[in-house]
N, C-alpha and C positions, 0 to 999 in steps of 0.2 A: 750682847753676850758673845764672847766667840768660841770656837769651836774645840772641843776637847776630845781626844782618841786615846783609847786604849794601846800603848806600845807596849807589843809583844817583846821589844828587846829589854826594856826595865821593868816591865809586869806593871803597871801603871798605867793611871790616864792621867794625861798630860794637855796644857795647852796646846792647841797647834800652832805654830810659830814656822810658818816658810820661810827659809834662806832665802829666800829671793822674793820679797813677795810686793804688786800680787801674784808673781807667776806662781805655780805649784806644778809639781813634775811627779807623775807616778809611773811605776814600773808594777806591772802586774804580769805574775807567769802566766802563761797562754798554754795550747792545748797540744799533745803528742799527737802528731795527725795519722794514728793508725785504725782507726773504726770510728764508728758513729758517736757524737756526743750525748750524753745521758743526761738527765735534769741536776745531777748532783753538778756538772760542768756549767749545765745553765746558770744555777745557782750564785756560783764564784762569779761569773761573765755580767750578771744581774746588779750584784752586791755593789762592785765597784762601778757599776753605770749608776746608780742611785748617787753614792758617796760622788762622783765624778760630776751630775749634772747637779749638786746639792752646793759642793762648793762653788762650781761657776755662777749660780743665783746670789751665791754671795759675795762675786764680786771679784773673784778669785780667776786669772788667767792660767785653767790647765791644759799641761800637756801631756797626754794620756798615751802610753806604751804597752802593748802588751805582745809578747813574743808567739812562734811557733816553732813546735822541735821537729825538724821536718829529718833529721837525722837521727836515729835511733835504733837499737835492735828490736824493737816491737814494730815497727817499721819495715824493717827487714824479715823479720817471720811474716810476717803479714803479705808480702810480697811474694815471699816463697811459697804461700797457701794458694793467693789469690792467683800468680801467674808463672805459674810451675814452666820450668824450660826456657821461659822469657831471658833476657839478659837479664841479669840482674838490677843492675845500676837502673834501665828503664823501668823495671817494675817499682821499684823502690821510689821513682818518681811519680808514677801513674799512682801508686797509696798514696803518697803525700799530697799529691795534687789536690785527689778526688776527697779525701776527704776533711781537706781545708775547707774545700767550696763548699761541701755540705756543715761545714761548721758556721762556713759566713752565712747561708740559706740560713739554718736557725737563728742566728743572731739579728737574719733582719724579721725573721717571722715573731718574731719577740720585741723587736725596734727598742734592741739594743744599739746603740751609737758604738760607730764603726773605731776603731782606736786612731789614734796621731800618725801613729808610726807602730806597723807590724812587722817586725822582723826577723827574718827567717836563719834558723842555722845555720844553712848552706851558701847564707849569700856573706856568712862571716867567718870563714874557717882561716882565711890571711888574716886576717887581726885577732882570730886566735891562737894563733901561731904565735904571732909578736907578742901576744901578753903571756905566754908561757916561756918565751925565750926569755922575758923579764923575769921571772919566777925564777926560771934556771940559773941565773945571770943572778940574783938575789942570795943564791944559797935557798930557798922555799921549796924549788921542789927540783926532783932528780929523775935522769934517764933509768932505764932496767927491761933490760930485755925489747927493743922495741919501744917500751911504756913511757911515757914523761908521769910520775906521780907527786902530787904536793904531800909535803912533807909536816906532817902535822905540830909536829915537836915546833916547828919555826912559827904556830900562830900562839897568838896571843890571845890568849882569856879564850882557847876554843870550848864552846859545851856556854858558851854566855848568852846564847838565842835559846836555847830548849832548857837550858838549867842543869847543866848536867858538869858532872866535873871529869875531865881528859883518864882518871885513872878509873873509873866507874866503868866510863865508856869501853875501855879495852876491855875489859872484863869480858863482855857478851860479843866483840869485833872477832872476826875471822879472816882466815887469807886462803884463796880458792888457789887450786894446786897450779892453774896459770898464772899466776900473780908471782910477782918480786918486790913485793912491797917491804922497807924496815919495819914498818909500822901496821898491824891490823888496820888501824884507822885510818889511813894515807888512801886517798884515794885517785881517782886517773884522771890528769888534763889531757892525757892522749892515748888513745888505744891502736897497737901496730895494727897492722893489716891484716883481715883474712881473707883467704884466697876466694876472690869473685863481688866482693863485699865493696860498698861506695868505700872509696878512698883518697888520699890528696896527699901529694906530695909535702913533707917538713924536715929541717932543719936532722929534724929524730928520725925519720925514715918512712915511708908510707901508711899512712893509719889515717886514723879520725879521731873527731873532739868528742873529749869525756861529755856528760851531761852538762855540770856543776858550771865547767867555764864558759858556755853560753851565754848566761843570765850577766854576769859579770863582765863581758865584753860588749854584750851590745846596750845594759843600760847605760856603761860611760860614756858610750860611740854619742846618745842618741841624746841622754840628757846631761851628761856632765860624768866628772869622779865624785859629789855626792848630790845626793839628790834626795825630796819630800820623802816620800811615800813606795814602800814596796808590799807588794799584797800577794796573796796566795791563801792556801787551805791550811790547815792545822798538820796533815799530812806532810808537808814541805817543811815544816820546820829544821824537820831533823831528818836525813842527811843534809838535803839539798841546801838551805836557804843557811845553814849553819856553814856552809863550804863554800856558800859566796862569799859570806863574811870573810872568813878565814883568808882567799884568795886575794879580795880585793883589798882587804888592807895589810896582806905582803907585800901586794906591789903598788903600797903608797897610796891607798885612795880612801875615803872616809865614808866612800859607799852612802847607802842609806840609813836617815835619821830617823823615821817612825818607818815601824812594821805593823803592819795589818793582816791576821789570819782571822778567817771565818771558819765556822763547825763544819763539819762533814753530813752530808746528806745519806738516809738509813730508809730502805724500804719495808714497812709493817716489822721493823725492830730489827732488820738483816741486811748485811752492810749487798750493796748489786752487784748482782753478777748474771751473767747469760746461763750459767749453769744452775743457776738457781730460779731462771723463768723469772726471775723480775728484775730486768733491765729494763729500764725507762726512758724514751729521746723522745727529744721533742717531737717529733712527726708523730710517735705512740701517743703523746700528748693533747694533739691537737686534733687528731684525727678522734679522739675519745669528746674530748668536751667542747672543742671547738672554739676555745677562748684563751688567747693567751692571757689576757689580765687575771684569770682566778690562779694561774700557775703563779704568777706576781703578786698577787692578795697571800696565796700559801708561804711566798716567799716571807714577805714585809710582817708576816703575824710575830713572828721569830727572828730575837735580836741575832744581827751578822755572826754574832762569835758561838753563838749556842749551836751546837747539832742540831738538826729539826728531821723528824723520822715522818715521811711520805704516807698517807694513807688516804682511801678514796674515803674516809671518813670526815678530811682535815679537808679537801676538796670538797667535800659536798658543802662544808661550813663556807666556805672560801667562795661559793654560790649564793649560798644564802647572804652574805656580805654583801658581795656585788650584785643580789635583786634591790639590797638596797636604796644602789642608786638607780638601779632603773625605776624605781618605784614613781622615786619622787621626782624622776626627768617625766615622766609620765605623768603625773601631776600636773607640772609649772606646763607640760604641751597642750593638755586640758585643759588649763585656765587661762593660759596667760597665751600660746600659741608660739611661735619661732619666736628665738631670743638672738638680742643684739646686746651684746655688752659693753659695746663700745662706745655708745652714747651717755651714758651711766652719768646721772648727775653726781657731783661731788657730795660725801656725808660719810659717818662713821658709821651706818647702820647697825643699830646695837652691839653685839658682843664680837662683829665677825671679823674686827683687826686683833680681836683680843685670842681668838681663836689663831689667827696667823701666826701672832706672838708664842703661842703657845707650839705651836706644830714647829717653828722653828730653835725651842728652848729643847724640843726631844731631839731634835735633827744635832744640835750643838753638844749636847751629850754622846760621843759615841754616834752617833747617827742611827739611833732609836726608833727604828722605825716602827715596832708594835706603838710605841704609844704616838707618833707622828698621822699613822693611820688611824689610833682612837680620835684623834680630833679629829679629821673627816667625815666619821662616823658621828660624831659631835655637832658636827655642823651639818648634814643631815637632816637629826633629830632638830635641830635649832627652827631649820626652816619649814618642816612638819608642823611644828606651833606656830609659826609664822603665817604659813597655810588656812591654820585652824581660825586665825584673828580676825577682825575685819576692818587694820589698820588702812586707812589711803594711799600710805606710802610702800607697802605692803608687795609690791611689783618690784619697786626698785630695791626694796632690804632683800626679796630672791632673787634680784639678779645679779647684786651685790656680791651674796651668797657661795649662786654658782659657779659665780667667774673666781672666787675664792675657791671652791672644791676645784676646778680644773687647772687651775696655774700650780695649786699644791698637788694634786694626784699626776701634773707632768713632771715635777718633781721627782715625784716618786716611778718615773717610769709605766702610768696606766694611761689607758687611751679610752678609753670606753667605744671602741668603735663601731664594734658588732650594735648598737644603735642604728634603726631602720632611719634612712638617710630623709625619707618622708614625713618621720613623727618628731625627729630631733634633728638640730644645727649643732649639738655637740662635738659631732666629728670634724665640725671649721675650726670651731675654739681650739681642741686641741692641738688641731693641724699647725695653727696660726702660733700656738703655745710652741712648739716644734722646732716651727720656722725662725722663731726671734730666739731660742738657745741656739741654734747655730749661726745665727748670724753675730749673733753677741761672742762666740766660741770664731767668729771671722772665718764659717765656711761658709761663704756665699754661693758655691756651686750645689751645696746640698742644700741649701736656704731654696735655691731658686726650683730648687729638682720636684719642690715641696710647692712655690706657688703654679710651676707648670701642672702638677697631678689637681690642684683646684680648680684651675682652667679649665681643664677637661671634664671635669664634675661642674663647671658653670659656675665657679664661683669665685668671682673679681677680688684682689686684693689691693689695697690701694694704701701707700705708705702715708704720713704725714711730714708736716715739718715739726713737729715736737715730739717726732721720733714711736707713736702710736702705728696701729695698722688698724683699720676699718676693710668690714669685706662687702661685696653687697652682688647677688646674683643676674647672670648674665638674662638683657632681654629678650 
């Protein structure tokens, strides 16, 4: 069966059909580095690692993009709070700095896979110049005061990503008293200079890049003029991801063919905020429960496109879930003691290809993952009765089993690790599960980073020639 997605640009789902395949090329917005990241940012960074390591199991060569606005005016407040009197220009880079790195700390404390290619606003402000001097050079958008603004009237079908029609639109559009816009709706590929403010010399006169032209210059830089898959929040629709469009094919390029928005994240029914005492980051996260997989169980209960509102109630479920598998890792240690699944005689052990079959029927829908983690929970139950039986073969249908629950739950981004290293080997399996998506994804330096840290736990990896991995621990 293959893979079907919801595109946001025709309201439909659609075959997935890559331009170029098997490669697949995704472009996902990335994060304003001005404060800490909150679960709703997890969220998005999650979504697209699931979709990401789903299609490479299937065979799919991606390559995963996702940006940083490391230039911005929340950026610049942010600087002005944090390092009053500083020069400017360096505070503005000590924010961005600092709290990129704390973004990449989360993403590994979640092991989230790192992107292809992250890239930063600031290392692209000459090629955003050039694709606004083409804009200009096109009739699309025009100087005013300082400002280079695109010029809405010259796109085509704008209001066709959010659904909206160009005369609607004006209606609620405004023009702030420093603006020289024709158009309420026009918005800025360059903003002049203000006095002490990061800046860069252009063509128009000293300023900086609007938002909008970001996104559009460095996905073409990085993956082409079009390219699979562009992803973001439901939020981004509209301004932002509607002005890419618009931008990118003024100046000729056919941009992105499927869009991807997921729901927004709601705390006890209230969208977060610091002022409202319930802002949420992952350090608040971990430090509370100490588990990244149940923050990833809360994720996966709720399909990517739905809102999913956070409570310590949906968490305590998202526990009860995941005792599940400790239950019965605790079980098969009891009776059967450290598992090796690498030995595994060949067989179809009852129903548990049929369950694989299935868990990849929700993944090809949409990338479904409530019901992709029902069968897990399926196969679970499966092997509880298997437990109960007192078939012969009965060792090898659980271990059939669980090397089925771990190839699928790496899928999905779980690790089960928080597993005492003494009562379970699960944390090899998955390690090993790990090791072979990056190596199959051709990072051998993060492949190897992975069997150096089992070294150091003792525990020997050893490749084949039919292409298997067997691990066995040090004497």
């Amino acid at each position: 069966m293959s893979v079907h997605i919801y595109n946001s640009l025709t309201r439909k789902k659609e075959e997935f059909k890559p331009i170029n395949p098997p490669q697949v090329k995704i472009y996902v917005c990335g994060p304003t580095v001005y404060d800490e990241a909150h679960i709703g940012h997890m969220r998005s960074a999650y979504i697209f690692d699931v979709i990401r390591r789903y299609l490479t199991t299937q065979g799919f060569e991606v390559k995963f993009v996702r940006n940083v606005t490391d230039v911005d005016d929340k950026i610049i407040d942010r600087a002005r709070r944090d390092f009053p009197g500083e020069d400017l220009n360096q505070a503005v880079s000590k924010v961005s700095r600092n709290y990129l790195a704390a973004y990449q700390k989360d993403m590994q404390e979640l092991a989230i896979m790192p992107p292809d290619a992250e890239p930063k606003a600031s290392e692209y402000i000459g090629e955003m110049v050039k694709f606004i001097e083409g804009l200009v050079k096109k009739g699309a958008a025009y100087q005013a005061g300082g400002d280079v603004y695109f010029d809405i009237v010259k796109a085509k079908g704008y209001g066709k990503l959010s659904n909206q029609s160009l005369e609607r639109m004006e209606i609620g559009a405004r023009v702030l008293p420093h603006e020289n816009k024709h158009n309420p709706l026009d918005f800025a590929l360059w903003k002049r200079a203000k006095e002490n403010e990061p800046s860069w010399d252009s063509p128009f006169g000293r300023g900086r890049p609007g938002w909008h032209i970001e996104c559009s210059v460095m996905s073409s830089d990085i993956l082409g003029d079009e390219f699979d898959i562009h992803g973001g929040g439901l939020d981004l629709i509209f301004p932002h991801h509607e002005n890419e469009i618009a931008q990118s094919e003024a100046a000729g390029r056919k941009f992105a063919r499927y869009w991807l928005h997921h729901g927004l994240l709601t705390i006890n029914g209230q969208k977060m905020s610091k002022s409202l005492g319930n802002f949420v980051t992952v350090g608040d996260f971990l430090a509370k429960y100490k588990n990244a997989d149940l923050l990833k169980l809360f994720f996966l209960s709720t399909h990517y496109a739905h809102p999913v509102d956070y409570t310590e109630e949906k968490i305590e479920e998202a526990k009860k879930g995941y005792e599940r598998f400790l239950i019965l890792f605790q079980k098969l240690d009891r009776k059967f003691g450290s598992r090796d699944f690498t030995r595994l005689p060949d067989g179809s052990w009852g129903n548990i290809n049929r369950f694989k079959e299935e868990f990849e029927k929700a993944m090809d829908d949409d990338f479904n993952t409530p019901e992709a983690l029902g069968v897990l929970f399926t196969i679970v139950n499966e092997c509880n009765k298997i437990l109960d039986n007192e078939q012969d073969d009965r060792r090898f249908m659980l271990q059939y089993a669980m090397k089925t629950i771990f190839e699928l739950a790496g899928i999905l981004g779980l690790s089960f690790k928080d597993i005492p290293g003494e009562k379970s080997d699960t944390w090899v399996t998955v390690a090993i599960t790990q090791r072979e998506l990056l190596r199959q994804e051709k990072k051998y330096k993060e492949a190897d980073e992975i069997r150096k840290m089992l070294e150091e736990k003792g525990v020997i990896l050893e490749d084949t020639q039919d292409g298997k991995t067997t691990w066995r621990r040090k004497l």
